[in-house]
C-alpha positions as CSV (number, residue, x, y, z in Angstrom):
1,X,0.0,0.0,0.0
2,X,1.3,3.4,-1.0
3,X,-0.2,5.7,1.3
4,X,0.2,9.3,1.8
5,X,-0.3,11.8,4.8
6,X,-0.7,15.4,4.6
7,X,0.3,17.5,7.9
8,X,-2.4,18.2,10.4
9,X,-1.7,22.0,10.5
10,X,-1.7,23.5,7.0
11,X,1.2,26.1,6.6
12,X,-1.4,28.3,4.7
13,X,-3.2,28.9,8.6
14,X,-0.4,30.6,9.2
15,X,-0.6,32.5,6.4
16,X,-4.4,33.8,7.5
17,X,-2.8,34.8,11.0
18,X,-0.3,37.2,9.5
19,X,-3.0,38.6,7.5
20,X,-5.0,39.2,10.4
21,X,-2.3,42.0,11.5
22,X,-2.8,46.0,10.8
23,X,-0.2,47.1,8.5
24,X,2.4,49.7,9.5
25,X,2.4,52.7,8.2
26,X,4.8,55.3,8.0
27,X,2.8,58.7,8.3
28,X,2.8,61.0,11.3
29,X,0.8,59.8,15.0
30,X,-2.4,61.4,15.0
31,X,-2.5,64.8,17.1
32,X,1.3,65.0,17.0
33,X,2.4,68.7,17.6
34,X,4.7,70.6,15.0
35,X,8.0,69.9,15.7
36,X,7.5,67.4,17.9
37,X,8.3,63.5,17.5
38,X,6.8,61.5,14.2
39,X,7.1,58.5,13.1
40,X,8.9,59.4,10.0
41,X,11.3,61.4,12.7
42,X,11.9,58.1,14.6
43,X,12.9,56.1,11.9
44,X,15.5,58.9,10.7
45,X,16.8,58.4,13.9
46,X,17.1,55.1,14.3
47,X,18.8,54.9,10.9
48,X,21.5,57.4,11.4
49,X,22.2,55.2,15.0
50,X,22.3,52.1,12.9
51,X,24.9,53.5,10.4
52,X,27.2,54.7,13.4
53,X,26.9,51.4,14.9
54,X,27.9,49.3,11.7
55,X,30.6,51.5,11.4
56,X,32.0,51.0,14.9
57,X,31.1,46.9,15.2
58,X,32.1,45.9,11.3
59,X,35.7,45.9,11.6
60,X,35.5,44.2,15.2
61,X,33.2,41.5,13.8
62,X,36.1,41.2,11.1
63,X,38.7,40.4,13.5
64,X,36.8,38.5,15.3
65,X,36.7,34.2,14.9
66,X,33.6,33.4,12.3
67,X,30.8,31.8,13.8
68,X,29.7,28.7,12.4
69,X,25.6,28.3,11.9
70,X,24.7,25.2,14.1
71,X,24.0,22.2,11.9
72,X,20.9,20.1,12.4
73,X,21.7,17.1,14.4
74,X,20.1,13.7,12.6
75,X,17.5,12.1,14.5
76,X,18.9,8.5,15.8
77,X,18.0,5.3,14.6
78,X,15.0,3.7,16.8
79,X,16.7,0.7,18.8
80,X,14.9,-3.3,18.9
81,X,13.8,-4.1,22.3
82,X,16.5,-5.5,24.5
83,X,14.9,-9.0,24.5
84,X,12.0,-9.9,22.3
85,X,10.1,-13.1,21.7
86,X,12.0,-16.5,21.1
87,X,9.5,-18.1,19.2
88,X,11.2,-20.3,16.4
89,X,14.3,-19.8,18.8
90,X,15.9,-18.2,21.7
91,X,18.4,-16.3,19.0
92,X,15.6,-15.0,17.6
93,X,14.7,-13.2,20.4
94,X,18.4,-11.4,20.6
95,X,18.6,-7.8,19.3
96,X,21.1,-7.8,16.2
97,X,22.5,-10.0,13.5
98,X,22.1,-13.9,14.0
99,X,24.0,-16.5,11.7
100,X,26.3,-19.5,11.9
101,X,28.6,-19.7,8.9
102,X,30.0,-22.8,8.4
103,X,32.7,-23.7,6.2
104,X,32.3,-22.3,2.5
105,X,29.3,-20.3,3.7
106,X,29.3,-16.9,1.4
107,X,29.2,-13.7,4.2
108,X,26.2,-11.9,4.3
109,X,25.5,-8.9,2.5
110,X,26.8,-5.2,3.3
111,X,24.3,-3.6,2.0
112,X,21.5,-4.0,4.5
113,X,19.8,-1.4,5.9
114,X,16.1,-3.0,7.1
115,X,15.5,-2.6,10.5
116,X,13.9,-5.9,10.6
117,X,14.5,-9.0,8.4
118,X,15.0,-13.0,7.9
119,X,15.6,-15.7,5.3
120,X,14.4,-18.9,5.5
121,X,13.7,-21.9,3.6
122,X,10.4,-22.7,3.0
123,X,10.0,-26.5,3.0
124,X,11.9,-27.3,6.0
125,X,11.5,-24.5,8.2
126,X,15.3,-23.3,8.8
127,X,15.9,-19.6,9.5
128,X,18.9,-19.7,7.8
129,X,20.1,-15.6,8.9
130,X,17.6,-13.0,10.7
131,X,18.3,-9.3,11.7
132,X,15.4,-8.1,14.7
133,X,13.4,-11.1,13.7
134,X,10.7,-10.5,16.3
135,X,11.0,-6.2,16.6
136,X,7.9,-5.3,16.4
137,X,7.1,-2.7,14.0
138,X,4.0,-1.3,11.5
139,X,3.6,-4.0,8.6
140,X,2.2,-2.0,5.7
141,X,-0.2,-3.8,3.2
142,X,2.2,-6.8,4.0
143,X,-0.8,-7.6,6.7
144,X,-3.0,-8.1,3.4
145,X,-1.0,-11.2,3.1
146,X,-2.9,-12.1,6.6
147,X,-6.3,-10.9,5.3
148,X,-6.1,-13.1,2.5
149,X,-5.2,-16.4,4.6
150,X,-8.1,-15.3,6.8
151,X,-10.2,-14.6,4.8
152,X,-9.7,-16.9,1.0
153,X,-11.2,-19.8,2.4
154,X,-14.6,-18.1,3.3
155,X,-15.4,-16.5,0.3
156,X,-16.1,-18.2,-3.0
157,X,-14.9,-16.4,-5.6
158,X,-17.7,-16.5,-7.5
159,X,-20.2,-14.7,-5.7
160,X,-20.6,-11.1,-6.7
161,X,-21.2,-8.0,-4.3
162,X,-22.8,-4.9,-4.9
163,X,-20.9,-1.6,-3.6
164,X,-23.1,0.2,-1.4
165,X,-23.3,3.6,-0.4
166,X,-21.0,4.7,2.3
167,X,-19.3,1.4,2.2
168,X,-15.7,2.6,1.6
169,X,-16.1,5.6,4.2
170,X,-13.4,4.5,6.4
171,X,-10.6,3.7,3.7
172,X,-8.0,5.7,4.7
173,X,-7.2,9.3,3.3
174,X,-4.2,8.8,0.6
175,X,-4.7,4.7,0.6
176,X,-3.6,2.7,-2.3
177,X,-7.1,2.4,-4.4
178,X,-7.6,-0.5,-7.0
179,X,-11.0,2.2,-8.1
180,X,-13.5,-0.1,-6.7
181,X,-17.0,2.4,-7.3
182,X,-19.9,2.4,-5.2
183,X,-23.2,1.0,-6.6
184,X,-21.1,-1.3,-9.0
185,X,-20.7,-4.5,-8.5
186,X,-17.6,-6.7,-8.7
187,X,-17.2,-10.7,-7.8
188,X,-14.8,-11.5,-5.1
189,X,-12.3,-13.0,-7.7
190,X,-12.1,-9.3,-9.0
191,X,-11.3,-7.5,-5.2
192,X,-8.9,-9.8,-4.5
193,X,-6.9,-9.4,-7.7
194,X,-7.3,-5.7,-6.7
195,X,-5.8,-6.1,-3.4
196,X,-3.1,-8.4,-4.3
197,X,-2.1,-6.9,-7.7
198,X,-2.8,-3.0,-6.6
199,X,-2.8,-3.3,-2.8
200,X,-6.2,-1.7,-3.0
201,X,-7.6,-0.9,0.5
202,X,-11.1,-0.1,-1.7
203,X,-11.2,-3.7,-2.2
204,X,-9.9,-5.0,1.5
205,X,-13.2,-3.4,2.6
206,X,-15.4,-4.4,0.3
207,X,-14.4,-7.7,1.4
208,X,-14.5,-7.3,4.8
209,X,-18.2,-5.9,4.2
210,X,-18.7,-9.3,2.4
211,X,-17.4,-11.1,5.9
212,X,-19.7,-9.6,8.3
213,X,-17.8,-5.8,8.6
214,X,-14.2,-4.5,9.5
215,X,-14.6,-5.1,13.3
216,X,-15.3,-8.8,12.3
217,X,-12.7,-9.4,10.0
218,X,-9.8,-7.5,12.3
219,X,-11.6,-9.8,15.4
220,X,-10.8,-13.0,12.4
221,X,-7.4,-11.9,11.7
222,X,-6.4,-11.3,15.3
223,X,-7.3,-15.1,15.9
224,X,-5.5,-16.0,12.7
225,X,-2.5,-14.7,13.8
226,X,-2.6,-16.4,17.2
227,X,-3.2,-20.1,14.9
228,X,0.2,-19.5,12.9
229,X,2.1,-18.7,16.3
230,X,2.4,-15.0,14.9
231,X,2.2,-13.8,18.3
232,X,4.1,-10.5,17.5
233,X,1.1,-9.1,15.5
234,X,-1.8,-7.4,16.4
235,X,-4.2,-6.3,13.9
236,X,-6.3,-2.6,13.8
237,X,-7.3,-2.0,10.0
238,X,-7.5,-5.1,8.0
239,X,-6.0,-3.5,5.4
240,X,-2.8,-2.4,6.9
241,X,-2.8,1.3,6.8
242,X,-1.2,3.2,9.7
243,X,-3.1,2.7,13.1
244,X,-2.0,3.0,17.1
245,X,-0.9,-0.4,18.1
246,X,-0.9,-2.4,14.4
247,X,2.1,-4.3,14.7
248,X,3.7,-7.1,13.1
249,X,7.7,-8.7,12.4
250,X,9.8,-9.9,10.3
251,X,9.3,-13.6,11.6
252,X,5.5,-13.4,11.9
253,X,5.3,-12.0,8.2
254,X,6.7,-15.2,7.1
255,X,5.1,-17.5,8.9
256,X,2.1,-15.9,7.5
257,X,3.3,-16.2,4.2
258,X,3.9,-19.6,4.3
259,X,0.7,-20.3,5.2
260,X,-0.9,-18.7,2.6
261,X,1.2,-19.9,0.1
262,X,-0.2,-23.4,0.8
263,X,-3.7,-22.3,-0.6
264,X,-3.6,-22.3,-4.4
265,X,-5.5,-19.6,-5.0
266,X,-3.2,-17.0,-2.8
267,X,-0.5,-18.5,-5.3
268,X,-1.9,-17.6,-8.5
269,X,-3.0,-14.3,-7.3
270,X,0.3,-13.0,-5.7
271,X,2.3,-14.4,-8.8
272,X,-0.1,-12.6,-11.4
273,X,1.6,-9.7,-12.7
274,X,-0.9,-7.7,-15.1
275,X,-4.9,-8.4,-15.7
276,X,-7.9,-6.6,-16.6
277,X,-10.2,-5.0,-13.8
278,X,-13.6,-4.1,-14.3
279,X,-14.5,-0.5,-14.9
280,X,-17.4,1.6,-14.1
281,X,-21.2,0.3,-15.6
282,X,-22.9,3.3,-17.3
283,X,-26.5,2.9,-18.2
284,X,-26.9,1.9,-22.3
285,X,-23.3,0.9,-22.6
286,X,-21.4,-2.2,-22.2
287,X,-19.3,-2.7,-19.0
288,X,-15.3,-2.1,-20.1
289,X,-12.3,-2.5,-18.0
290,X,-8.9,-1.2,-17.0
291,X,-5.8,-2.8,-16.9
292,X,-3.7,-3.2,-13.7
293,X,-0.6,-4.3,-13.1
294,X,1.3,-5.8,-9.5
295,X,3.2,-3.0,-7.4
296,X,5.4,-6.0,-6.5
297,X,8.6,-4.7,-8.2
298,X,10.4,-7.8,-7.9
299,X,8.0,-9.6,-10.2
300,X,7.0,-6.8,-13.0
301,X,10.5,-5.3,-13.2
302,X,8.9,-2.1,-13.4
303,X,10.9,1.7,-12.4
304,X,14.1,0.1,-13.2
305,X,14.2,-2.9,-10.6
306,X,15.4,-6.4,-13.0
307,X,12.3,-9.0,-12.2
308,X,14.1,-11.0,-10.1
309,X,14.7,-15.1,-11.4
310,X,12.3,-17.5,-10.3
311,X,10.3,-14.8,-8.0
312,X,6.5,-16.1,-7.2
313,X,5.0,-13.4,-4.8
314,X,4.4,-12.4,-2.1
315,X,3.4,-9.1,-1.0
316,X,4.7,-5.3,-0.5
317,X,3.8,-2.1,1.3
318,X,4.5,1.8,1.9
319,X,3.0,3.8,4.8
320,X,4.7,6.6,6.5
321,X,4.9,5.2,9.7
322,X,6.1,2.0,8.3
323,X,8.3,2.6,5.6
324,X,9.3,0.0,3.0
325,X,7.9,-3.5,4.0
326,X,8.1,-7.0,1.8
327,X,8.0,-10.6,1.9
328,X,8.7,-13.0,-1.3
329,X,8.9,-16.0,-2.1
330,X,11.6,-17.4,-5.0
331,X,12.8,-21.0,-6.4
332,X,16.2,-21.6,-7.8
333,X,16.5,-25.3,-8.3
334,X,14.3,-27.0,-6.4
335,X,14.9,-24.9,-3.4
336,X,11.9,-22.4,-2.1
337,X,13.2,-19.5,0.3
338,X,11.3,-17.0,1.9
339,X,12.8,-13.5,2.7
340,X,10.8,-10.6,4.7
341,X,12.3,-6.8,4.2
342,X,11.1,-4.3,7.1
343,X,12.1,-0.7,6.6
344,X,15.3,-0.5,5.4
345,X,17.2,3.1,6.0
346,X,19.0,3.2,3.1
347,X,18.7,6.5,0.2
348,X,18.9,3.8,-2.0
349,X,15.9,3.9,-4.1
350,X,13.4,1.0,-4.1
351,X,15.7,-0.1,-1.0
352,X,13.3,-2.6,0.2
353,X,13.6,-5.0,-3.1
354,X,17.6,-4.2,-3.2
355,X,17.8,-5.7,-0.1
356,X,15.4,-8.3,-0.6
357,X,16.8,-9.3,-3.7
358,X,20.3,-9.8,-1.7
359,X,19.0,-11.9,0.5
360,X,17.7,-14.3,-1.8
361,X,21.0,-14.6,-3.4
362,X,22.8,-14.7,-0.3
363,X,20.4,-17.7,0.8
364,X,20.3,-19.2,-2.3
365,X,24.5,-19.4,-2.1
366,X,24.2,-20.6,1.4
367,X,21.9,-23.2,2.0
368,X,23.7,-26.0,2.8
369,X,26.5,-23.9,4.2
370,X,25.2,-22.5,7.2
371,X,23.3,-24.0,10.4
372,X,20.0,-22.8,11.5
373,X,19.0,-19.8,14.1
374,X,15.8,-20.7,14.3
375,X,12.5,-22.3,12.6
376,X,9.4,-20.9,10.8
377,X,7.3,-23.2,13.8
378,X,3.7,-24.8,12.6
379,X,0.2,-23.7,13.7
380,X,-1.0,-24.5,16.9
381,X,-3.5,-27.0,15.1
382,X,-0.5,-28.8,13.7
383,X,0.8,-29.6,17.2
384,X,-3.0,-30.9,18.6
385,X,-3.6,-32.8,14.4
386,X,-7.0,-30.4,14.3
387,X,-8.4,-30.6,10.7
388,X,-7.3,-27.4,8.5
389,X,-10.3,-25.1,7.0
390,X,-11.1,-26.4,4.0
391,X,-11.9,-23.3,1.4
392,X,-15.5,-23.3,0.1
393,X,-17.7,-22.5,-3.1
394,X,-21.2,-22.0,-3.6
395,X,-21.3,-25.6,-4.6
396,X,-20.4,-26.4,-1.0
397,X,-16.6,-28.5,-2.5
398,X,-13.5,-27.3,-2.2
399,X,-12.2,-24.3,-4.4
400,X,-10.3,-24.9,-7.7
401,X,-7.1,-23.9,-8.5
402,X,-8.0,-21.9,-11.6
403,X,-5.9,-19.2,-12.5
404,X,-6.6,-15.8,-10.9
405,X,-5.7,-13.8,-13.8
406,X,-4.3,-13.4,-17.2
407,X,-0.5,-13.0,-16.1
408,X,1.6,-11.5,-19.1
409,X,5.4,-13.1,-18.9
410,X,6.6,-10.0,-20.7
411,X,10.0,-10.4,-18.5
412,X,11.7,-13.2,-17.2
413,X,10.9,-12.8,-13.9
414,X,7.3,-13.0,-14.3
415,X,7.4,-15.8,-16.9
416,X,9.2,-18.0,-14.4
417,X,7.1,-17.1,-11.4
418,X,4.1,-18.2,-13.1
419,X,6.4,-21.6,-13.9
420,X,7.2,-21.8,-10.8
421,X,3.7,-21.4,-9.4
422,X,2.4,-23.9,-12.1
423,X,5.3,-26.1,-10.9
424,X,7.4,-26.3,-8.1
425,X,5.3,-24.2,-5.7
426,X,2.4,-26.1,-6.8
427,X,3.7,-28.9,-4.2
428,X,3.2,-26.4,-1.3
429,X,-0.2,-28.5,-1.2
430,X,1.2,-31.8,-1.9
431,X,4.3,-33.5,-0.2
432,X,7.6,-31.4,-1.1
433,X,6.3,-28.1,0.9
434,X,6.0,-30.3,4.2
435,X,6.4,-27.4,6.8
436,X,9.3,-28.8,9.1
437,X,7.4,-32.7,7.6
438,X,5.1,-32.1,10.5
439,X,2.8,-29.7,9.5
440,X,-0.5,-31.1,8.2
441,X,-0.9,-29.7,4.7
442,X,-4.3,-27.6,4.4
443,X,-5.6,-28.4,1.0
444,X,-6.8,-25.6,-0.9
């Protein structure tokens, strides 16, 4: 989600206060005798003092050591928590760095500036490296990634919904906007292409209308997040825009992931790259549509960033509070690592997928040559062996896994995600993707 603030205070109320003060004029005080003092007289005056006092104070100010204007002082970096939660590990509940090189095992990267982050693979579990795995911080529209775990299995896609008025009142002022309109309809394959491809908070609410209403859906997520062991996040706005107290980390973004890349559906959407969305119905004319196209800049290639090789989702975000946030997912022969990105620092533009992008090729390199920090840990339900949701359809059986959109391969990267969805990632749901081999697999 790209979302924008504007300052509380607008600069032009100061403007209305300084106009709300008499001018100064320069002709004589009212009832001022001949001779006597004016205001013109005054300001003779005070010139002629200022002349003889620049005459007098130059030179000495000349001789004098030059004073330096002071310099702004940069704000300091936010620290993590001195001790977080060890979930997945008690090092990933140190502040800092955490790996274990072993012999031949490439160093990490330099150029990483995330706050928060971790790489890990995604069949068995490993955390192979993590920076402030658990800080917890905003998440962006990464949360949508949560949403759509929540909320994919509950709605079939077919079923259509009609916009109502007022139904999109509390999307958030400068939110990322798919152009949902009210009084249109739209089925829920359409809103979630448009929160997956354009992060569209528009269509995060129209689907939460569809589940009962925001309040619901956040309630949903919240209990989500507690199945997955993603105890670091705590949901406000289901669509992830800036609110007190929304929270999230690295590690739980992943775990979350991982989930949802188990449900077909949440694969084909989050590795579609461009489709057609449905525009605005105007009486006596057929229906026509707009194309849209993924934000996630690590699978279009777009504003200069190369599509990255064998890249299959997942999910980005921009807020102010929160920065630059991401997690993806990527194959490079036979191997499936997931990498979460939380607000790098860095100038560099499009830092977030830089960094990302490093990652991958740093785990990619090592695997193999490093021992774990930590795991990605099952849901609670995996420990107990309760039964998975299973996603419905109108039809009452499970829901297909038809494509979610007409994906152009235009670039490599997007060409071999789709591969990679239609291929290897296509065994999250069968025995390869086995979440640590004891982690029930939730079909779907």
């Amino acid at each position: 989600m790209n979302q924008l603030h504007t300052p509380n205070a607008s600069r032009n109320q100061e403007a209305e206060r300084l106009s709300l003060m008499a001018p100064v004029s320069g002709a004589p005080v009212s009832g001022a005798e001949p001779g006597g003092c004016t205001f013109s007289n005054v300001l003779a005056l005070k010139k002629a003092t200022a002349s003889v006092a620049a005459a007098v104070l130059l030179p000495l100010a000349a001789a004098g050591p030059a004073l330096a204007a002071p310099s702004p002082q940069p704000k300091p970096h936010p620290k993590p928590p001195a001790a977080m939660s060890t979930v997945g590990g008690a090092l990933l509940g140190k502040p800092g760095t955490q790996v274990r090189l072993a012999g031949g095992a490439p160093v990490l990267p330099k150029e990483l500036s995330g706050r928060s982050w971790i790489v890990a693979d995604a069949e068995s579990g490993d955390v192979l490296a993590a920076h402030n795995a658990h800080w917890r911080l905003a998440p962006a529209s990464t949360l949508k990634m949560l949403f759509a775990d929540t909320l994919l299995p509950k709605l079939p896609k077919t079923r259509t919904h009609l916009v109502s008025t007022g139904e999109l009142a509390r999307v958030g002022a400068g939110s990322s906007l798919v152009g949902i309109k009210e009084k249109q309809s739209y089925t829920v394959h359409d809103l979630w292409l448009g929160v997956f491809l354009k992060s569209g908070n528009d269509a995060v609410h129209a689907l939460a209308e569809m589940n009962g209403g925001v309040a619901k859906t956040v309630r949903e997520m919240n209990e989500r997040a507690d199945e997955l062991q993603a105890l670091d996040t705590d949901v406000v706005s289901p669509d992830g825009y800036d609110a007190q107290g929304q929270v999230s980390s690295a590690y739980d973004l992943t775990l979350i992931a991982r989930s949802g890349m188990q449900n077909a559906d949440f694969r084909a959407y989050c590795s579609t790259v461009r489709t057609q969305f449905p525009g605005e119905k105007k009486p006596g004319s057929k229906r026509g549509t707009f194309e849209i196209q993924n934000t996630n800049r690590l699978l279009t290639g777009a504003y200069g960033i190369a599509p990255y090789k064998g890249i299959a989702g997942v999910k980005n975000g921009t807020t102010t509070h929160a920065g630059s946030t991401f997690t993806g997912v990527a194959e490079r022969n036979g191997r499936v690592l997931l990498v979460t990105v939380m607000n790098p620092s860095s100038t560099e533009r499009f830092a977030v997928y830089k960094e990302a992008a490093r990652l991958l090729d740093w785990g990619f390199a090592a695997a193999g040559k490093v021992r774990p920090v930590g795991e990605l840990v099952p849901p609670k339900s995996a420990r107990t062996g309760t039964t998975m949701p299973t996603p419905v359809t109108d039809g009452g059986g499970p829901v297909e896994a038809a494509p979610a959109g007409r994906a152009e391969a235009g670039s490599s990267g997007a060409g071999i995600a789709l591969a990679v969805v239609g291929g290897v990632l296509v065994l999250l749901c069968g025995a390869v993707f086995v979440i640590n081999r004891r982690w029930p697999v939730r079909r779907g």
